[in-house]
N, C-alpha and C positions, 0 to 999 in steps of 0.2 A: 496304707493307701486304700486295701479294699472298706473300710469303716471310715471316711471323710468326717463325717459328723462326732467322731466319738474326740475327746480331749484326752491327751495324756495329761496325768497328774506331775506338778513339779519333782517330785521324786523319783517319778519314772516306774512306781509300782502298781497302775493301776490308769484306768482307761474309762471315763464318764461321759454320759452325752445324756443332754435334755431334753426335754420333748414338751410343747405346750399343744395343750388340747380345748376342743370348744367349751368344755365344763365339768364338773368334779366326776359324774359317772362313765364318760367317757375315759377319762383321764385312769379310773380305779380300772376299769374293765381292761387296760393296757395290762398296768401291771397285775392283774390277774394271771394275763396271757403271757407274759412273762416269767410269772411263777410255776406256769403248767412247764411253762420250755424250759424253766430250770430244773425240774424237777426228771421232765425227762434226759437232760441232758446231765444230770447229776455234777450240775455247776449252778451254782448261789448269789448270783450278784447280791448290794444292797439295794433295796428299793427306796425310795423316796418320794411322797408328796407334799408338795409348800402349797401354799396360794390359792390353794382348793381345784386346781386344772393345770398346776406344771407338775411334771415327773422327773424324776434324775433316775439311771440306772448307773452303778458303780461296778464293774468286774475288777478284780484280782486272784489270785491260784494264793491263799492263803497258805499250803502248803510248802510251796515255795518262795513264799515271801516276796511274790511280782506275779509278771504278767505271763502267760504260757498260751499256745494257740488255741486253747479251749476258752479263752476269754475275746477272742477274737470272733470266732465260731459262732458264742453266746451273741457278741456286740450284733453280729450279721445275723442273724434270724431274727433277733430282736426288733432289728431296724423294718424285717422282713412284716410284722406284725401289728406294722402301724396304718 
């Protein structure tokens, strides 16, 4: 509930939400800032760009083979940097 925008995966082990931005530098500079807050928060999502200006971010706790409140955490700062 606090992550509205984020999609659970059919399997239930992982948590994605999309983002479309006005054009590809915008879009790259996202996930940049994403890479800084994973990097701080020493959690990995995958990144993704299609399209040349859509994003996907993917969280999982690899670890433990699902979801754990640090991908949650991730999802909300993230959303926080848009």
């Amino acid at each position: 509930k606090a992550v509205p925008e984020w999609k659970l995966s059919d399997d239930g082990k992982l948590i994605r939400r999309k983002y479309k931005f006005k054009d590809f530098v915008t879009a790259m500079a996202f996930l940049q800032k994403v890479g800084v807050l994973a990097e701080e928060e020493q959690h990995h999502p995958d990144l993704h760009l299609t399209g040349y200006k859509n994003a996907a971010v993917e969280l999982t706790t690899h670890a433990i083979g699902g979801l754990s409140a640090n991908d949650f955490i991730v999802a909300a700062k993230s959303d926080a940097l848009k």
